[in-house]
C-alpha positions as CSV (number, residue, x, y, z in Angstrom):
1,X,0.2,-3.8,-33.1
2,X,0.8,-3.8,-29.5
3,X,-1.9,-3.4,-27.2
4,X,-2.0,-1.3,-24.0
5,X,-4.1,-3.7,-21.7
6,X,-7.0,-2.0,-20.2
7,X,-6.6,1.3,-18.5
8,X,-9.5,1.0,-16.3
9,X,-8.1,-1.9,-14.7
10,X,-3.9,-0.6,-14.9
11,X,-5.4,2.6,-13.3
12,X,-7.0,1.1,-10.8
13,X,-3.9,-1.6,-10.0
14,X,-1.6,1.7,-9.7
15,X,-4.0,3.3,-7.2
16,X,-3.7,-0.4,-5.3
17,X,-0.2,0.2,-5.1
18,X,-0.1,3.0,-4.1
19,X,-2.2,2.8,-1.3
20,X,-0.7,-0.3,-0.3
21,X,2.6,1.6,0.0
22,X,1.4,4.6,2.0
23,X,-0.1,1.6,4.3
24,X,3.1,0.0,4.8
25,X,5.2,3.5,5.3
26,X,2.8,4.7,8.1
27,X,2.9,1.1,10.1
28,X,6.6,1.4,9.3
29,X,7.1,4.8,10.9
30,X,4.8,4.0,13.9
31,X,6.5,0.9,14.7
32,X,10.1,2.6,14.7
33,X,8.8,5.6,16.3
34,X,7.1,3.3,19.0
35,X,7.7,3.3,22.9
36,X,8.1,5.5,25.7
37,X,9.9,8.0,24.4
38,X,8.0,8.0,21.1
39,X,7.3,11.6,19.4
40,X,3.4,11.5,19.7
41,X,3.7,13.7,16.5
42,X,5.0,11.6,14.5
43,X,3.0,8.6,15.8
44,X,-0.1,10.6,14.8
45,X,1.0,11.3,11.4
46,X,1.8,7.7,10.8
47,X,-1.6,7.2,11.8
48,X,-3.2,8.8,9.6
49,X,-1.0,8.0,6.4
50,X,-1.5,4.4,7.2
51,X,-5.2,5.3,7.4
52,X,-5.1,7.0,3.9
53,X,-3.3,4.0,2.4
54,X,-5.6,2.2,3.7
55,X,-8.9,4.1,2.3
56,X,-6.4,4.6,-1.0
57,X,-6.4,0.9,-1.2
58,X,-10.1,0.5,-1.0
59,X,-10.4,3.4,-3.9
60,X,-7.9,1.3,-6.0
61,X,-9.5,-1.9,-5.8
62,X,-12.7,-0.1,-6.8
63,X,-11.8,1.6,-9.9
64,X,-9.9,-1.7,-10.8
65,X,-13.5,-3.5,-10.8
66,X,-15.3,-0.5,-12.7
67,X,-16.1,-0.8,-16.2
68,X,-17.3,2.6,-17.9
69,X,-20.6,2.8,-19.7
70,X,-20.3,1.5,-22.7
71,X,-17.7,-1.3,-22.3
């Protein structure tokens, strides 16, 4: 029978990754979207997804170390 792996920790590894890739999106954008004539818009939003991925990331790593009652 094949086993699954634990979901606590696969759930936690996808929230990882996905924070880690709303990280690496925002620094993207800001970096491209950097300089003078930068659209302070769109540096702002990049801002704040980075920040997201960042807390995201945090979350992830988290519910990757949990273990439920009972376990």
């Amino acid at each position: 029978m094949a086993t699954q792996g634990d979901v606590h920790k696969r759930r936690g590894a996808n929230i990882m990754k996905t924070g880690l890739a709303m990280l690496v999106f925002g620094v993207a954008i800001a970096l491209a979207t950097a300089g003078e004539n930068g659209n302070p818009q769109l540096n702002a939003f990049a801002s704040v997804v980075a920040l997201a991925g960042f807390i995201t990331g945090i979350v992830g790593i988290g519910k990757w170390r949990e273990r439920p009652a009972g376990d």
